[in-house]
PASEBA-1860 file (N, C-alpha, C; in nm, 3 decimals):
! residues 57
1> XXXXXXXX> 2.679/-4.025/5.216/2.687/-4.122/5.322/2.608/-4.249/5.287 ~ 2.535/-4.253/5.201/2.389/-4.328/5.199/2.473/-4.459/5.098 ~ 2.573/-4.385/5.025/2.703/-4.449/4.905/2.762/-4.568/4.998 ~ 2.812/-4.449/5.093/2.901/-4.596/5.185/2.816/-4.649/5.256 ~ 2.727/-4.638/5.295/2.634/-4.820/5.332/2.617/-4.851/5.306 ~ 2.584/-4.834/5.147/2.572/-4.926/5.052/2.717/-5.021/5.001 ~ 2.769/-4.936/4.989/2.908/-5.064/4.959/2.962/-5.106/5.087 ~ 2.939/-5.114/5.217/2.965/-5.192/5.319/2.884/-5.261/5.320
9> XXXXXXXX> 2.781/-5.242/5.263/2.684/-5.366/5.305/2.690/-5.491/5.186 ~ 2.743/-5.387/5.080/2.773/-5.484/4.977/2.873/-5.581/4.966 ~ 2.970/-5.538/5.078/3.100/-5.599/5.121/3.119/-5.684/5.259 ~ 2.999/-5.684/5.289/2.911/-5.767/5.392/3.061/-5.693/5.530 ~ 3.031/-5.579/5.538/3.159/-5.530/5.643/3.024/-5.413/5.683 ~ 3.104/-5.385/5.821/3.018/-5.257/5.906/3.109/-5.126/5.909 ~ 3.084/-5.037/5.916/3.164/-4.904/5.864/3.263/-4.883/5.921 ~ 3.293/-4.931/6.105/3.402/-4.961/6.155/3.487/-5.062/6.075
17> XXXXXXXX> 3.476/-5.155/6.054/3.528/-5.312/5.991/3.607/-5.229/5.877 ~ 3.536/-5.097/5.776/3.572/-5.063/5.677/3.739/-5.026/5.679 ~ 3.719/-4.950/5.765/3.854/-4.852/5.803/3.926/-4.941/5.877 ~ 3.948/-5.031/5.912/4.064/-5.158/5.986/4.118/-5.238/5.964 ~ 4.230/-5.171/5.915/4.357/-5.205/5.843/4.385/-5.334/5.902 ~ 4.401/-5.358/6.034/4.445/-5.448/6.110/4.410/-5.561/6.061 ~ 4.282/-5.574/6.006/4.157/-5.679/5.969/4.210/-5.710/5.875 ~ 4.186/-5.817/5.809/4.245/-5.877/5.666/4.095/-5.946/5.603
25> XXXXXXXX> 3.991/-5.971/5.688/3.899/-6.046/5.648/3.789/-6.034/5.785 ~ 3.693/-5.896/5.766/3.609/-5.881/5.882/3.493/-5.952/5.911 ~ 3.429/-6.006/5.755/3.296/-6.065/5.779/3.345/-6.236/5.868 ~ 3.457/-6.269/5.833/3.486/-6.416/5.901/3.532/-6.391/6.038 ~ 3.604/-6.306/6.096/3.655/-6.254/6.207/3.477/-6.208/6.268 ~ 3.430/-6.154/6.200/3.305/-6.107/6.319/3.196/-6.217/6.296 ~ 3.175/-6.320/6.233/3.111/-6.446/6.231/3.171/-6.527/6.349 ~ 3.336/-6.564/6.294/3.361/-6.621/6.423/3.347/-6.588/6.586
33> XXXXXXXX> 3.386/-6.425/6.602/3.339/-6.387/6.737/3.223/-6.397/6.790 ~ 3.089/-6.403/6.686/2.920/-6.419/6.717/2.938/-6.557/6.781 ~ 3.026/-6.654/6.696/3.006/-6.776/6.759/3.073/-6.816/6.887 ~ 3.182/-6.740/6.891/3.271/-6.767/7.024/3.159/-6.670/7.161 ~ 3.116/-6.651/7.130/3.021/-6.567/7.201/2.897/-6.670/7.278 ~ 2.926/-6.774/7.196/2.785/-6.873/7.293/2.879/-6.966/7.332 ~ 2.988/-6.975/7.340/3.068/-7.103/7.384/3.073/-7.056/7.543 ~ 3.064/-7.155/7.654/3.117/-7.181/7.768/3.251/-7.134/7.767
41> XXXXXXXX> 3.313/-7.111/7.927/3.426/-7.071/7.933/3.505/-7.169/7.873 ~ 3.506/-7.316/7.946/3.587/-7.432/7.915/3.639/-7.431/7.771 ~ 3.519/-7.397/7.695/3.618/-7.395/7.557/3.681/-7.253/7.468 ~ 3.610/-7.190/7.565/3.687/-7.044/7.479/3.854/-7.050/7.545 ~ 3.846/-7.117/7.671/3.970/-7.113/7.732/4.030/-7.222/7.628 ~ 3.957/-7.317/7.576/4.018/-7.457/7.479/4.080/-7.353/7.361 ~ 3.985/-7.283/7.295/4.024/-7.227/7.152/4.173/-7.099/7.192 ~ 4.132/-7.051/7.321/4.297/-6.957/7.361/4.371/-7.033/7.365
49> XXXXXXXX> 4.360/-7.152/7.386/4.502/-7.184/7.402/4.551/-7.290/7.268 ~ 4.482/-7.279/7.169/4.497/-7.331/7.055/4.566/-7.205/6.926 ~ 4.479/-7.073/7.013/4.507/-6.981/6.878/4.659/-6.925/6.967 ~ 4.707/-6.908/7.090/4.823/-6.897/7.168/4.885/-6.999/7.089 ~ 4.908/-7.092/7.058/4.971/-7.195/7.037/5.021/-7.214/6.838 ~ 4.893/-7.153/6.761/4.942/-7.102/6.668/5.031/-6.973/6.642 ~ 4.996/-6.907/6.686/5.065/-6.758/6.708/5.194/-6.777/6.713 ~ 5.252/-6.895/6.815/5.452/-6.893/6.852/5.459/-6.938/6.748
57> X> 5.406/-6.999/6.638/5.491/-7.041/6.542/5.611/-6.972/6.455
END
């Protein structure tokens, strides 16, 4: 066990992050959420409706 925290940590990922396929890139996905995390509503509602807006493409 002591193996895989070491190469998650080496992979700057958390042991969940490891196994999630879904994820393509966890350390930037969970950087960005730390930061969306101090934003006011006004703009998290700004950035939904920017990343909504990429998505229909």
């Amino acid at each position: 066990m002591a193996e895989f925290l070491a190469i998650c940590e080496y992979l700057s990922v958390t042991p969940k992050d490891f196994f999630d396929n879904d994820n393509p890139n966890p350390p930037l996905v969970r950087d960005t959420i730390d930061k969306l995390k101090t934003l006011p509503e006004n703009d998290l509602l700004l950035i939904l409706t920017m990343i909504n807006r990429l998505q229909s493409k």
